[in-house]
C-alpha positions as CSV (number, residue, x, y, z in Angstrom):
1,X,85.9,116.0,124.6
2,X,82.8,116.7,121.9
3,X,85.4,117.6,119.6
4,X,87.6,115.0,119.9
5,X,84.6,112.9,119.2
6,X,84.1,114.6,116.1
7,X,87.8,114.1,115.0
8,X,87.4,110.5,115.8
9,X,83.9,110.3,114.2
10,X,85.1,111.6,111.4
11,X,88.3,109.6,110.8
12,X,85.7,106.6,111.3
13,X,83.2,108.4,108.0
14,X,86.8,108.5,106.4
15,X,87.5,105.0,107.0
16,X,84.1,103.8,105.8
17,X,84.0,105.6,102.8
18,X,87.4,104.4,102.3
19,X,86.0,100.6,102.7
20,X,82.7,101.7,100.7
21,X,85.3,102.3,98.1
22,X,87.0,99.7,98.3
23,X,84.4,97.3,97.7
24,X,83.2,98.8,95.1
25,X,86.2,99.0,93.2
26,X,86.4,94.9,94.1
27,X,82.9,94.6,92.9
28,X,84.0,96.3,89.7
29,X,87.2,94.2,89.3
30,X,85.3,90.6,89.9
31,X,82.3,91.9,87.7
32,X,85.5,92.2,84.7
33,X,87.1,89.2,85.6
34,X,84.0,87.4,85.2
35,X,83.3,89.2,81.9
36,X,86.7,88.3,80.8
37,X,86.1,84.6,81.6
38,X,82.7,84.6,79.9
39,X,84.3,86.1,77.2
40,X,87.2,83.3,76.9
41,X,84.9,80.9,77.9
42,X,82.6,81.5,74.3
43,X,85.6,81.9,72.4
44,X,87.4,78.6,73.7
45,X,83.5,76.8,72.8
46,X,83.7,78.7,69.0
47,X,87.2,77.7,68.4
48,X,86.2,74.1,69.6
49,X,82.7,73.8,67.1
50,X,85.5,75.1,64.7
51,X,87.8,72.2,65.0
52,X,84.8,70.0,65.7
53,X,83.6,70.7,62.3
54,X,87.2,70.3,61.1
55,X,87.5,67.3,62.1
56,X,84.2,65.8,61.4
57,X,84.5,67.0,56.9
58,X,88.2,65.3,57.3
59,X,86.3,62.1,58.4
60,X,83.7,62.5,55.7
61,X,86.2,63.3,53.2
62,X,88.2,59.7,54.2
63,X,84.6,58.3,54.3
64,X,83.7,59.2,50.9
65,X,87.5,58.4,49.7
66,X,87.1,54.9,50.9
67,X,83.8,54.3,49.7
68,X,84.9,55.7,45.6
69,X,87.8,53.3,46.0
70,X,86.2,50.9,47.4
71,X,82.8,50.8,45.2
72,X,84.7,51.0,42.2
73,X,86.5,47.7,42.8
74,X,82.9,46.6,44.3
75,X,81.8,47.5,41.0
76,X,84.5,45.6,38.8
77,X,83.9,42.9,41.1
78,X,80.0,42.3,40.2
79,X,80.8,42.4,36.5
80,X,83.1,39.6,36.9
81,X,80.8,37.4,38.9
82,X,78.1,38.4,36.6
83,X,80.3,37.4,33.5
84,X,81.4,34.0,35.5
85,X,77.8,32.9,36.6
86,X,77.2,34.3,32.8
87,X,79.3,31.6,31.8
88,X,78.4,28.8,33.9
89,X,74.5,29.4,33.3
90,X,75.6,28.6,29.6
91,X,77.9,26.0,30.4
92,X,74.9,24.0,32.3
93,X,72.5,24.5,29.7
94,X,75.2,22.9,27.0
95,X,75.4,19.7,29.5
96,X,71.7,19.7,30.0
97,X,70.7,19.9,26.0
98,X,73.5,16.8,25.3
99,X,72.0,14.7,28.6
100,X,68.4,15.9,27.7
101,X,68.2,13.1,24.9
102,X,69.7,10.5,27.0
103,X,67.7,11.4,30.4
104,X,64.3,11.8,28.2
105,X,65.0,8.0,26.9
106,X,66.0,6.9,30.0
107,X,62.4,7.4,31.5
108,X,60.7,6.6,28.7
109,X,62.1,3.5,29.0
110,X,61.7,2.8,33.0
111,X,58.0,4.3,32.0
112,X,57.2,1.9,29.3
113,X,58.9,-1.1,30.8
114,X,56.5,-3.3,32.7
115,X,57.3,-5.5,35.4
116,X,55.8,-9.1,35.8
């Protein structure tokens, strides 16, 4: 009976070496896998900052597009309604220097003129 004990004992050391390895050799595949996913994981976030960044000096490039189109109308603009109030400043001051005369006599007049 002691050595079928030791048969069976033995076949058991087998078996738990055999689960020992086992394990291990799961450990070792999960501790990969996870490595792998780590990996992917940093290269899915690079490729992402990359089309981030992309994406952001297409928007500045518009942006500044926009804003060369748009400030040099902006620009043309402000000279015309500089030349226009230009104009109209010089237009006011021809009015004022032919009513000058007659608004200067008119309160002399009202001025000198007394009331009983």
């Amino acid at each position: 009976m002691s050595s079928g004990f030791t048969m069976d004992s033995m076949k058991g050391q087998g078996g738990i070496q055999m689960l020992l390895t086992a394990e291990q050799e799961a450990q070792q595949i999960i501790s990969s896998a996870k490595n792998l996913k780590i990996t992917r994981l940093k290269q899915a976030k690079e490729e992402a900052e990359k089309d981030v960044a992309t994406y952001r000096s297409q928007l500045e490039a518009e942006n500044q597009k926009r804003i060369a189109e748009t400030g040099g109308a902006s620009g043309a603009n402000v000279r015309r309604l500089e030349e226009e109030t230009d104009a109209k400043i010089k237009n006011l001051k021809e009015s004022a220097s032919v009513v000058s005369v007659d608004i200067t006599e008119m309160l002399i007049k009202y001025v000198t003129t007394v009331k009983v």
